[in-house]
N, C-alpha and C positions, 0 to 999 in steps of 0.2 A: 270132602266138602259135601253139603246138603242141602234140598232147598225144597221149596212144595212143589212151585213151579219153576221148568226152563222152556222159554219160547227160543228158538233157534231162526234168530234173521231178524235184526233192526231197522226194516223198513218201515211203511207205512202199516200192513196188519200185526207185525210184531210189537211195534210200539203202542201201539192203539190197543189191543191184548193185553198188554201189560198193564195198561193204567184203568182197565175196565176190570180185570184179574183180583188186584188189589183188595186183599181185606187185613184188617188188623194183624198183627202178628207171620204174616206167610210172608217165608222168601221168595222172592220172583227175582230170577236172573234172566235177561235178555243177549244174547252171545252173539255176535257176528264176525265174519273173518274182515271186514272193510274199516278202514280206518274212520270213518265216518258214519252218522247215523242216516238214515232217509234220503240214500242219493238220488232216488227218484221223486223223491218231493221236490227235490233241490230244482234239479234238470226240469220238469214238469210245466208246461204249460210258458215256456220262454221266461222260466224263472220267475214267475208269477203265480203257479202251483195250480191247475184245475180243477181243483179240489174235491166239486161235486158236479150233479146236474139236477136241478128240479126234475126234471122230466123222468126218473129212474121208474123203472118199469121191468118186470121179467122177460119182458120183450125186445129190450135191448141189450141183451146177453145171446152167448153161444154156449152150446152146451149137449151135451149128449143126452143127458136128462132138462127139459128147457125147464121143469116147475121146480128143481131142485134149487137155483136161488131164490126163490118169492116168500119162504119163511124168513130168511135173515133178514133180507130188503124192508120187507113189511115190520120186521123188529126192531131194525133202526136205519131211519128216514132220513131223506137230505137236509130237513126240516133240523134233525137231531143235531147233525152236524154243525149247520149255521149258528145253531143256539151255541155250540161250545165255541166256533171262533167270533162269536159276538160277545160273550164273557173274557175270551182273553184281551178285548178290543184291539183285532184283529178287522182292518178296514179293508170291505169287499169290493166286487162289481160283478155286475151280471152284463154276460156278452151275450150272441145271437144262442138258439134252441136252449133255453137252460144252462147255458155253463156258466160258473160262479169261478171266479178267479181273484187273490189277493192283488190288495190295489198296492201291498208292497212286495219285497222279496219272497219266494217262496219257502226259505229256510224257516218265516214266523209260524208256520204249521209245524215244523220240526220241534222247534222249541217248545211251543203248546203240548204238543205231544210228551217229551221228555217232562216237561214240569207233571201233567198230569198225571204219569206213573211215577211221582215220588215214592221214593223207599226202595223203587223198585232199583237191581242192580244192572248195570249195563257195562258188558266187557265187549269190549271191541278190540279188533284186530288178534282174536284168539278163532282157532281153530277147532273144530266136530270132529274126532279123528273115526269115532265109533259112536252109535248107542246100541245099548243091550238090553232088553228087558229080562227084571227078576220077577220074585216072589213078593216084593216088596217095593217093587217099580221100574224104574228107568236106572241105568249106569250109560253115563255120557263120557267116553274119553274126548278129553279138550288139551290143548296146547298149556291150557295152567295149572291140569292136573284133571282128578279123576272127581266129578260129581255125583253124586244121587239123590235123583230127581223123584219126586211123588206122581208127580204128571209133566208130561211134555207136550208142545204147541209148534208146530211145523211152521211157519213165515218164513221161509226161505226164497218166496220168489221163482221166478222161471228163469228160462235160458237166452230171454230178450238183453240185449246191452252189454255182450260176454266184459266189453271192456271196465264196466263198471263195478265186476266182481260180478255175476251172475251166473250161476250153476244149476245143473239138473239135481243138485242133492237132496232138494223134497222128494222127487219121483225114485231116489234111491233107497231111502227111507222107506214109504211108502211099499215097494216091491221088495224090501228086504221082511217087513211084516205083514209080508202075502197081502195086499190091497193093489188091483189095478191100477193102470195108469193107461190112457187114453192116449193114445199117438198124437205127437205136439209137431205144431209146426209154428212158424210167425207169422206174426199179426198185424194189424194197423204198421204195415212194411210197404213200402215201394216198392211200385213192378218192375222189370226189366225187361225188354225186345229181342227181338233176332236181329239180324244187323237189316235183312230190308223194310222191317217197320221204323229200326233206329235214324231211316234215310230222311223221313221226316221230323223225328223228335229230336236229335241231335242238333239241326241249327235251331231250333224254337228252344234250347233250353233257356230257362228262366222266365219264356211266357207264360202268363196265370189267365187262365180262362173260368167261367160258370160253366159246370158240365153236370148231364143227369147220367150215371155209370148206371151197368144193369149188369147184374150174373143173374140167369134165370128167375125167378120169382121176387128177386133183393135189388132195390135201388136204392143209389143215396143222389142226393141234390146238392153241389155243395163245388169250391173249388178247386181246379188239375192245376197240375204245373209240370209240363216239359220241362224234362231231363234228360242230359248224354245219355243214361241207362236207358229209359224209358217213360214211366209217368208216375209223378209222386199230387202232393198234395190230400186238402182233407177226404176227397167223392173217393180218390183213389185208396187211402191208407183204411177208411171203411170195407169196399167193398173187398179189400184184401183180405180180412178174416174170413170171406164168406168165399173167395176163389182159390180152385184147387190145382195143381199144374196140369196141363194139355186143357183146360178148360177156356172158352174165348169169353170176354166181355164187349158189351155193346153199350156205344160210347153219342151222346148227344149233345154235341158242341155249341149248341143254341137250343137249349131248353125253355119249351113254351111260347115257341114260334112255327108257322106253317112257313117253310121258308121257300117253299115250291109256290105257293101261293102270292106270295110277295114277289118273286121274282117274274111272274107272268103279271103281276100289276103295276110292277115298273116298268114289264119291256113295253107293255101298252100305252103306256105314256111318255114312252118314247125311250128305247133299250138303246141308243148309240152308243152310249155311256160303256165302258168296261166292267166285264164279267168282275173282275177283282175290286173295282172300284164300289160296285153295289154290295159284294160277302164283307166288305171291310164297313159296313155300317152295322157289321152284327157280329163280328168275330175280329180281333188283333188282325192291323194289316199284314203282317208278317206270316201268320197261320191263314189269312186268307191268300195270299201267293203261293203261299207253300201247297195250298187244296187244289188250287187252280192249273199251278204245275204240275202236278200228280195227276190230277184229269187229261194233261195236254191242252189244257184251256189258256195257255197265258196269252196276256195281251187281247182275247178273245173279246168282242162287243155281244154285252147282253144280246141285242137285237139278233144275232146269226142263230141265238141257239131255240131249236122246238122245243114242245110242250115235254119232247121224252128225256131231252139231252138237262133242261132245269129238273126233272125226275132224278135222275141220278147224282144232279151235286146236291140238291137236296137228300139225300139218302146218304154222301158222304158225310155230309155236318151233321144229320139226325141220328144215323142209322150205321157210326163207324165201328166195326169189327174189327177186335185186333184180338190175338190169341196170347198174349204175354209169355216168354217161354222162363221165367222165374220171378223171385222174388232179391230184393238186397240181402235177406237174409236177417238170422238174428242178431248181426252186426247194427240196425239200424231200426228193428221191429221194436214198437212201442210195448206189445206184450206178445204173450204166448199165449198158442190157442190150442187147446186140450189141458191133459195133468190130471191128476190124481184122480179114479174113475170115483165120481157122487156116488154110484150105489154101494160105496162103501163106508158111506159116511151118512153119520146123522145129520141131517139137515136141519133140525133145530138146535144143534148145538156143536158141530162138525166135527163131531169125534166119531174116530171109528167104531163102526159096528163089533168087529171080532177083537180089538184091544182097545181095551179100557186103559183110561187114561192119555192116550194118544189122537191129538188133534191136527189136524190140517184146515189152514186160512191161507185166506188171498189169492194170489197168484199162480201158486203150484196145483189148485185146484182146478178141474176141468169147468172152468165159470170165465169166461172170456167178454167182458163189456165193448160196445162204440167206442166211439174217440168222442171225445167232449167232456171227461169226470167222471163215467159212472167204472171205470175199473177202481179208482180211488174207493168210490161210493162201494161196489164190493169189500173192498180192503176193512171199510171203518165197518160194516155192516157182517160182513164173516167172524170177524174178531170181534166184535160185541158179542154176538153167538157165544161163540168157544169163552169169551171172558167171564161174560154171567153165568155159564154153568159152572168154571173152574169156580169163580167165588160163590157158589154156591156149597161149593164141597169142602169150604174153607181150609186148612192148614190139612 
């Protein structure tokens, strides 16, 4: 069998690739080993899909080279995006910082998707046994037989959601035609504890707090959630891309409060009142018992404590240090953070520098976005890249 193009991996940049790929006359075959197209479009955003984020910026990505996604980005916008699910009328909403979410299931981005690469072929639940490069291109052994391909397009994704089919097979790829790969770890993942910081987070699981998280010079604003493990939610599943293990984060449980301040202006007005009774007008009562325990404060009356003793629970709720001793792993991590090393790849069009022909998008690249839509926003934006140069080179 033969074809111009094979993209390998029917997610969200393989299919988006494919319909961008598209010119008169070219076979384009889309392969995947999963029985389904876009399981992460599916699962995405509470099955609502977050499709994009106004706010997309080269700044909200990770990356070993940071300027290496701002030509795609800047090639195609979230702006680009909206215009094509406004054509499919596909009804949206915009929630808090830019995130653009379907006001119906997230499968209607799927099918947008699929119609758009009409013509194009899509085999699923077949298998990559090998690829090989000739003289003449690509040879793909697959599970339906043996292809040759003119060019091939890497979307295979990372090693986030093993359960949903998810393999390292781009970074195999990849190191089998000598291009680096950047050491991956997970992403937008939950922390996890040693068992005596779990002493506190364990009974608080399922309380949701506002928290300002900090790893050295990176903060996010946004909400925690105690967990048995440790601490998940969105401040948490952010600053996880940016923390490394033995590294500690610094945690502010009342952000944009002087809480030392407050509490020497109530004892002045009279502190009888219990220590727990004042922290619970600014934090869950339950996380304010739990703080107060931990100090050895229970039951304690504002009024007993000095100007140094309010210093330090104040420095608890602003100022809490915990060192996470892991992550859940890629069992639960939204993405993967490294892949495929950029400096081997053209950034205006994401092919590799030393083989021609051979493109890498999405996921398996070392381009890791926030949580809110802009990994999406990569995906549609990488693979516009690599689509417009392949249909450039037509059949």
């Amino acid at each position: 069998m033969e074809c111009d193009i094979l993209i390998i991996g029917a997610g969200a940049a393989g299919l988006f690739c494919a319909g961008s790929a598209a010119v008169p006359g070219a076979r384009i075959i889309v392969l995947d080993h999963a029985r389904r197209p876009g399981e992460k479009i599916r699962i995405s955003g509470g099955g609502r899909c977050n499709f994009t984020n106004l706010a997309t910026s080269r700044e909200r990505f990770l990356s070993q080279n940071p300027r290496f996604c701002a030509s795609a980005l800047a090639g195609y916008k979230p702006q680009d995006f909206v215009a094509l699910v406004d054509r499919a009328g596909i009804a949206w909403h915009e929630k808090t910082l830019g995130q653009l979410f379907c006001d119906g299931k997230a499968t209607q981005i799927t099918e947008m998707l699929i119609r758009r690469m009409e013509g194009a072929e899509l085999w699923l639940e077949t298998e990559l046994r090998a690829l090989t490069r000739g003289a003449d291109g690509f040879l793909a052994e697959t599970s339906r037989g043996v292809v040759r391909a003119g060019r091939v397009v890497v979307a295979s994704g990372a090693k986030s959601i093993p359960k949903m089919g998810a393999t390292g097979l781009g970074y195999d790829i990849a190191r089998q035609f000598g291009l680096g790969v950047v050491e991956t770890r997970p992403g937008l993942v939950p922390l996890t504890f040693a068992e005596q910081d779990l002493a506190l987070c364990k009974p608080l699981a399922g309380i949701s707090v506002e928290a300002e998280i900090r790893h050295g010079k990176t903060s996010f604003r946004d909400a925690l959630l105690f967990t048995h493990r440790g601490l998940s939610g969105p401040a948490v599943l952010q600053i996880s891309s940016f923390w490394q293990p033995g590294d500690a984060i610094e945690i502010s449980l009342c952000p944009g409060a002087d809480l030392a301040a407050e509490l020497r202006d109530r004892r002045g007005q009279g502190g009888r009142v219990a220590l727990g009774t004042v922290l619970s007008a600014h934090l869950p009562s339950r996380l304010a018992e739990a703080i107060t325990a931990e100090l050895g404060l229970t039951g304690a009356r504002l009024a007993d404590q000095n100007n140094k003793a309010l210093d330090r629970i104040a420095a608890r709720v602003h100022r809490w240090q915990v060192r996470p001793v892991g992550s859940e792993g890629y069992r639960t991590a939204e993405v993967t953070v490294g892949g495929v090393d950029t400096r081997d790849l053209d950034a205006k069009t994401m092919q590799a520098r030393d083989v021609p022909g051979l493109y890498f998008i999405g996921e398996c690249v070392d381009v890791t976005g926030w949580l809110g839509g802009y990994n999406f926003q990569w995906a549609w934006a990488s693979a516009h890249a690599a689509g417009v140069s392949l249909a450039r080179g037509g059949r």
